[in-house]
N, CA, C and O of each residue as an XYZ file, in Angstrom:
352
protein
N      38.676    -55.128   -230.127
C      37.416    -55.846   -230.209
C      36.632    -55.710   -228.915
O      35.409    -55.849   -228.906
N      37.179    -55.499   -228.065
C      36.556    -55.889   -226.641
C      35.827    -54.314   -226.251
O      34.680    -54.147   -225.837
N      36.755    -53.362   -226.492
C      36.549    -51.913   -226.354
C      35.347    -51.615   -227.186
O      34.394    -51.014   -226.691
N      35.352    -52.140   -228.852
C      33.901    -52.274   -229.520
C      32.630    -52.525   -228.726
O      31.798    -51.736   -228.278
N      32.746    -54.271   -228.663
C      31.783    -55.147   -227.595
C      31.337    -54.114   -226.545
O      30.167    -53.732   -226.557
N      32.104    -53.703   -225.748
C      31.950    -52.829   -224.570
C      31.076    -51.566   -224.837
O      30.210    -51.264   -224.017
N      31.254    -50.896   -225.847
C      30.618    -49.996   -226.101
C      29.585    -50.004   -226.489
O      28.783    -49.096   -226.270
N      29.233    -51.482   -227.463
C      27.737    -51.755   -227.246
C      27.070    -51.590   -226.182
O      26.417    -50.583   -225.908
N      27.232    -52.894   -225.292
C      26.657    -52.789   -224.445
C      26.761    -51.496   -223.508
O      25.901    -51.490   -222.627
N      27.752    -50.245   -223.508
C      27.069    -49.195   -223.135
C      25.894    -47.981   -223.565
O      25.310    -47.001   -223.102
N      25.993    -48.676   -224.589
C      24.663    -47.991   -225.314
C      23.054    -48.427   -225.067
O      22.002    -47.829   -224.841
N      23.477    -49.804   -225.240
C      21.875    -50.787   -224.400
C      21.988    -50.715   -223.359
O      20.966    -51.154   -222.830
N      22.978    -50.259   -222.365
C      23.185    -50.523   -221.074
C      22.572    -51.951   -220.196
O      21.575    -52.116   -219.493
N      23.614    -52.788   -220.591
C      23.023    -54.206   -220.215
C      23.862    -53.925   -218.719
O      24.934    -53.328   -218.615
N      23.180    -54.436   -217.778
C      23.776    -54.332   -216.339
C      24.762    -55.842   -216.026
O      25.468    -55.786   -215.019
N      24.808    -57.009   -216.769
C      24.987    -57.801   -216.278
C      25.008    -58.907   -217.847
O      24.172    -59.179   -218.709
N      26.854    -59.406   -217.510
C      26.985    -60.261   -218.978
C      26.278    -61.803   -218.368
O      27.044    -62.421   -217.629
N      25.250    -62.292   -218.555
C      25.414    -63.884   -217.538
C      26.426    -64.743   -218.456
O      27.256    -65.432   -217.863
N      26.417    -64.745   -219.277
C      27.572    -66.116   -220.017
C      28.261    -65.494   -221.368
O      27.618    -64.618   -221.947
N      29.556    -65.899   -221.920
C      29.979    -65.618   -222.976
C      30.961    -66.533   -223.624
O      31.958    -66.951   -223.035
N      30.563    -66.915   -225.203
C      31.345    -67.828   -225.616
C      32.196    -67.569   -226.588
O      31.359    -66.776   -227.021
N      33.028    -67.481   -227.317
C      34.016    -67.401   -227.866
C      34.770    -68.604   -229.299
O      35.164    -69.655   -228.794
N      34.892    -68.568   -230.213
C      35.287    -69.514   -230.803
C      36.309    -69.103   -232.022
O      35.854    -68.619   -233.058
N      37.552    -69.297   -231.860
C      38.536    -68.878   -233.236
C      39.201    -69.879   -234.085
O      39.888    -70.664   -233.431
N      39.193    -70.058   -235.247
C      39.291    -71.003   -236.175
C      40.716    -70.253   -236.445
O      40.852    -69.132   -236.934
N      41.710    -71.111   -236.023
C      43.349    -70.532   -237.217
C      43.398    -70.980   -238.130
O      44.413    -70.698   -238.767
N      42.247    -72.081   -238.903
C      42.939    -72.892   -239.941
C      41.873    -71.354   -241.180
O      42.506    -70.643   -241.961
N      40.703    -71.264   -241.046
C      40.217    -70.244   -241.659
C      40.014    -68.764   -241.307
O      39.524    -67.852   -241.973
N      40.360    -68.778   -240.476
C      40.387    -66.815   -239.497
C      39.315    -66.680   -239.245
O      39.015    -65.553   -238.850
N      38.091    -67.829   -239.345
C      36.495    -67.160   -238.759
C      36.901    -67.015   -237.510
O      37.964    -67.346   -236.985
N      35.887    -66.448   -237.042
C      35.689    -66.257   -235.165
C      34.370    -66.154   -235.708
O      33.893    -66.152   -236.843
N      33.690    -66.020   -233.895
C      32.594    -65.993   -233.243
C      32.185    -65.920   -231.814
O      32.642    -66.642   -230.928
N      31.208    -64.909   -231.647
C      31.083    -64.821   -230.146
C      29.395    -65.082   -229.648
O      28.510    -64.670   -230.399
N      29.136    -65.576   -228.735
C      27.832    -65.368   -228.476
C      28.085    -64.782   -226.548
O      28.849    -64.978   -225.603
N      26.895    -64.026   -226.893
C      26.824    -63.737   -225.026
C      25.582    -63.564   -224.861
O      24.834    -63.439   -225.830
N      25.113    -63.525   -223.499
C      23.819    -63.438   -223.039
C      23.737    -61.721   -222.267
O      24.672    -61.613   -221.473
N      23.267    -61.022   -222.299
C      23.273    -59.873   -221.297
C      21.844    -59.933   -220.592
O      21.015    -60.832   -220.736
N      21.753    -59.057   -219.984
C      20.504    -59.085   -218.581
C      20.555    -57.310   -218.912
O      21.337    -56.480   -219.375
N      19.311    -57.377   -218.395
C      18.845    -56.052   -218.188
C      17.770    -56.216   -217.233
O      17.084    -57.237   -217.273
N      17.482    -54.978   -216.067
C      16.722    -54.891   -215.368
C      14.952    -54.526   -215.801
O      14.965    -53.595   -216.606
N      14.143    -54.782   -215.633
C      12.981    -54.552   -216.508
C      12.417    -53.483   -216.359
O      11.615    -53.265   -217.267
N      12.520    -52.145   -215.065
C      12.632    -51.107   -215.024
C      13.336    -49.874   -215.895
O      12.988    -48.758   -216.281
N      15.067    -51.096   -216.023
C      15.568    -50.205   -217.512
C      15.059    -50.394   -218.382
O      14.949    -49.243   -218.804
N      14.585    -51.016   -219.104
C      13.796    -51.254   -220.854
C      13.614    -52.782   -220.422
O      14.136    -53.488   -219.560
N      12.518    -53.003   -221.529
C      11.974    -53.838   -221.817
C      11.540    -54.182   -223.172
O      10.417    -53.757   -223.445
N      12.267    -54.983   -224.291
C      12.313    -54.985   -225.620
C      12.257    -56.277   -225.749
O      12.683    -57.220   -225.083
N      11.620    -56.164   -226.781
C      11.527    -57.219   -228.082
C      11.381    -56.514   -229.470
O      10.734    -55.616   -230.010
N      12.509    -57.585   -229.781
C      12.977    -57.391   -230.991
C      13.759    -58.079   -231.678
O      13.618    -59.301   -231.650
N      15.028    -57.358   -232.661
C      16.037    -57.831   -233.286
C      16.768    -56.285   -233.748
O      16.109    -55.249   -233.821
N      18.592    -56.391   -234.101
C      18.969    -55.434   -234.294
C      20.169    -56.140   -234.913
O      20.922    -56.988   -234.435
N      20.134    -55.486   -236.252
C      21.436    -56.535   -237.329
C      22.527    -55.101   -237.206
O      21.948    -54.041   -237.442
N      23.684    -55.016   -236.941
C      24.839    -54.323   -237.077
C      26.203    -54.858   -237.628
O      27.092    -55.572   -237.164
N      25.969    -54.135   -238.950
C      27.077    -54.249   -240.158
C      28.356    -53.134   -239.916
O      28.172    -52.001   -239.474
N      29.192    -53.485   -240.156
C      30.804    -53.151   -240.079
C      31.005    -51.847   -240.846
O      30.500    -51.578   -241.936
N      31.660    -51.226   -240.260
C      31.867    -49.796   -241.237
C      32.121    -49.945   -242.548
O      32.683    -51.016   -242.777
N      31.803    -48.882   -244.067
C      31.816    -49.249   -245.609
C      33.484    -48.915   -245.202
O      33.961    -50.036   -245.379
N      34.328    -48.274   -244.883
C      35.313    -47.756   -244.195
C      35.770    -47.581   -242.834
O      35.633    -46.585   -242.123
N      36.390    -48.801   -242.536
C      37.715    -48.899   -241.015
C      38.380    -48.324   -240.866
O      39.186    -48.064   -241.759
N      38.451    -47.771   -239.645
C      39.992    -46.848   -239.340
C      41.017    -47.946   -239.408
O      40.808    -49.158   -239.459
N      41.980    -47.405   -239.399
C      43.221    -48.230   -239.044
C      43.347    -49.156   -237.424
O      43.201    -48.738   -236.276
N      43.660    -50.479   -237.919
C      43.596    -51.120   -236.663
C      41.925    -51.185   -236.252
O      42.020    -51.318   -235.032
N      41.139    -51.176   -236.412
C      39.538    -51.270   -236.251
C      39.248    -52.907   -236.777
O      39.549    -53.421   -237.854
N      38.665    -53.403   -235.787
C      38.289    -54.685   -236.274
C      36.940    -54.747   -236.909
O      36.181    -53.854   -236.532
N      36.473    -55.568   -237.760
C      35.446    -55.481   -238.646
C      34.572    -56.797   -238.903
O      34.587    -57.689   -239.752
N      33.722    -56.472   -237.652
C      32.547    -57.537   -237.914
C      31.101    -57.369   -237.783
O      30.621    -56.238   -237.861
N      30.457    -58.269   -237.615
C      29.191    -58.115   -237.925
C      28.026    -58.248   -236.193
O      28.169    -59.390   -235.757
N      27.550    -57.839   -235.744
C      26.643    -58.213   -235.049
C      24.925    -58.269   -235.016
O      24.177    -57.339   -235.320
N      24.518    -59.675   -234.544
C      22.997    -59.936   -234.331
C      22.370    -59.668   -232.811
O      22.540    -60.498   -231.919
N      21.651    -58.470   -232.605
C      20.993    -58.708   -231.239
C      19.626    -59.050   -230.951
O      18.691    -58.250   -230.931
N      19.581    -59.992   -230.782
C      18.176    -60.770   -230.432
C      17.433    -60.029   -228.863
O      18.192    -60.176   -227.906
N      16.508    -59.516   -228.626
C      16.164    -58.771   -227.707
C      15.142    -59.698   -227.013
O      14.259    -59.860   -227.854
N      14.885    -60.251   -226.119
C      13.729    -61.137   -225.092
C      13.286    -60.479   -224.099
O      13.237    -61.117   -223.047
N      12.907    -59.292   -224.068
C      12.154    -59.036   -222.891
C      13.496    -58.148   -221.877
O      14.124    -57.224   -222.394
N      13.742    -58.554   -220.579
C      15.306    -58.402   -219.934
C      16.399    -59.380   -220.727
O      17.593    -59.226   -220.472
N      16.048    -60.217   -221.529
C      17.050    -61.088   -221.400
C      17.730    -60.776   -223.052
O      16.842    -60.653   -223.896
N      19.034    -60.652   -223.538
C      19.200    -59.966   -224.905
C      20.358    -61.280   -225.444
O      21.317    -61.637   -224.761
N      20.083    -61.726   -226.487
C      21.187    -62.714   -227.156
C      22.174    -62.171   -228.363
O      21.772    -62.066   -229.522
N      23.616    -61.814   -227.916
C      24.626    -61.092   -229.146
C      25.111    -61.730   -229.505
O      25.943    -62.450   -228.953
N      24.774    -61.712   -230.578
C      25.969    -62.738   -231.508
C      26.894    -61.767   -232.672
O      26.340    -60.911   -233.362
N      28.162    -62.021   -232.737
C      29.559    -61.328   -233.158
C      29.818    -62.109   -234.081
O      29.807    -63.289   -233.731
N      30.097    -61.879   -235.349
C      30.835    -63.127   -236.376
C      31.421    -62.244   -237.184
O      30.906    -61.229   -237.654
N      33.079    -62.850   -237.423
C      33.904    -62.314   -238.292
C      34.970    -62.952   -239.091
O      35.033    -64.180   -239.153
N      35.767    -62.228   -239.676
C      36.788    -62.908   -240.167
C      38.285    -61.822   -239.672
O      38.451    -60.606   -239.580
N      39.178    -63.064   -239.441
C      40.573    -61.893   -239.826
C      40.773    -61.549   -240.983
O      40.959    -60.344   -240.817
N      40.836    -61.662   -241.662
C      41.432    -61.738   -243.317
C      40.493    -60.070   -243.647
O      40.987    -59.110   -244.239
N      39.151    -60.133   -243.100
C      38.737    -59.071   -243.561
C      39.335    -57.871   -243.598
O      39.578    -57.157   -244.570
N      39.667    -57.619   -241.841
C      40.678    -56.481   -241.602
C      42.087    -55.975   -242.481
O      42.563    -54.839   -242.476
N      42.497    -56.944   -243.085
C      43.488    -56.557   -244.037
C      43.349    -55.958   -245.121
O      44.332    -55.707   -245.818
């Protein structure tokens, strides 16, 4: 999951995570993540939104969720939501 996450943000190239939250439910297998990233305003400067859906087909061991990126200018809001149960 983290190696995923990571690779996002090397694609937007966010320079800087400022906060990240985390939340896992054992009684239903949801999770959820939110983070804030930074970007310099020399690197890009966006507004927007960017919805990213889970492969129709996972490799093996590939975790499978969903992400929302909210774009503000330098400032970008990700939000991660999944389930375990899916991966099976």
């Amino acid at each position: 999951m983290v190696r995923k996450v990571l690779d996002v943000f090397r694609k937007q190239k966010f320079n800087v995570i400022i906060m990240s939250f985390r939340f896992d439910s054992e009684q239903n297998g949801k999770w959820w993540e939110l983070m804030l990233g930074w970007k310099w305003p020399h690197q890009g400067f966006t507004i927007g939104y960017d919805l990213v859906e889970p492969n129709d087909q996972p490799q093996e061991n590939e975790m499978t969720y969903y992400t929302c990126l909210l774009y503000l200018g330098c400032l970008s809001i990700i939000y991660n939501f999944g389930n375990h149960d899916w991966d099976e």
